[in-house]
Steps between C-alpha positions, in 0.01 A plus 500: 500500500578705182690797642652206732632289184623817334652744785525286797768641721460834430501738759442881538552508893830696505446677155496876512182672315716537194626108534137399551414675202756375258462153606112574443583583172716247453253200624223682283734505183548149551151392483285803418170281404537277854567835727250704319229210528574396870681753707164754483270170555667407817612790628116593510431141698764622744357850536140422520620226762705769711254767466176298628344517193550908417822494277497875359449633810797310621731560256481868492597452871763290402618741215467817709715317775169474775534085500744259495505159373704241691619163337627135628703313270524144524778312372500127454860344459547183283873305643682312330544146497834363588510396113420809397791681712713261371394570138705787304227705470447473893797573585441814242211540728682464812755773383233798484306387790401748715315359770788322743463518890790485739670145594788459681602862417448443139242623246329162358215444253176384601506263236818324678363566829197308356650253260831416624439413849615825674139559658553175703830542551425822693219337677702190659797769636191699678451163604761371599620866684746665279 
């Protein structure tokens, strides 16, 4: 929940080594006591867990480029409300968006497909044949 509240977002997935490292250094210089207390402490949990119990073994492996580690990220979206959308700040929001899906050959939020009746919309024309 900690590293949630203060870097939630971040991402290293397209980063080159050197952009992984600065932005590394960058989350660490931002909260040197937090990384430096947790970051060991779980990444330990999570190598003990992948390693059956035998972490050193498996991250020389890892290191030395013998083992992989494989991930699953789960993302849970909160919409907004049609009050929200309508808010300033939502339609701030709205603006830099980036998950839309196609409808009616046109790039649309999921908050509007949620919120402003586009969802069901959609549904009734597969409905009704269109």
């Amino acid at each position: 929940d900690g590293f949630l509240r203060r870097f939630g977002g971040i991402s290293f997935r397209q980063d080159s080594a050197a952009e992984a490292a600065t932005r590394f250094l960058g989350v660490f210089a931002s909260a040197p006591a937090f990384i430096g207390r947790s970051i060991p402490r779980f990444a330990w949990h999570w190598l003990r867990r992948a390693s059956q119990g035998r972490p050193l073994p498996f991250l020389a492996r890892l290191l030395a480029g013998r083992a992989r580690l494989d991930y699953l990220v789960i993302v849970s979206h909160h919409f907004m409300s049609r009050a929200e959308i309508e808010a300033p700040l939502g339609r701030e929001r709205l603006a830099l968006c980036v998950f839309h899906v196609p409808v009616d050959g046109e790039l649309v939020s999921m908050c509007e497909v949620n919120a402003l009746g586009v969802r069901d919309r959609y549904y009734e024309e597969i409905a009704a044949g269109r």
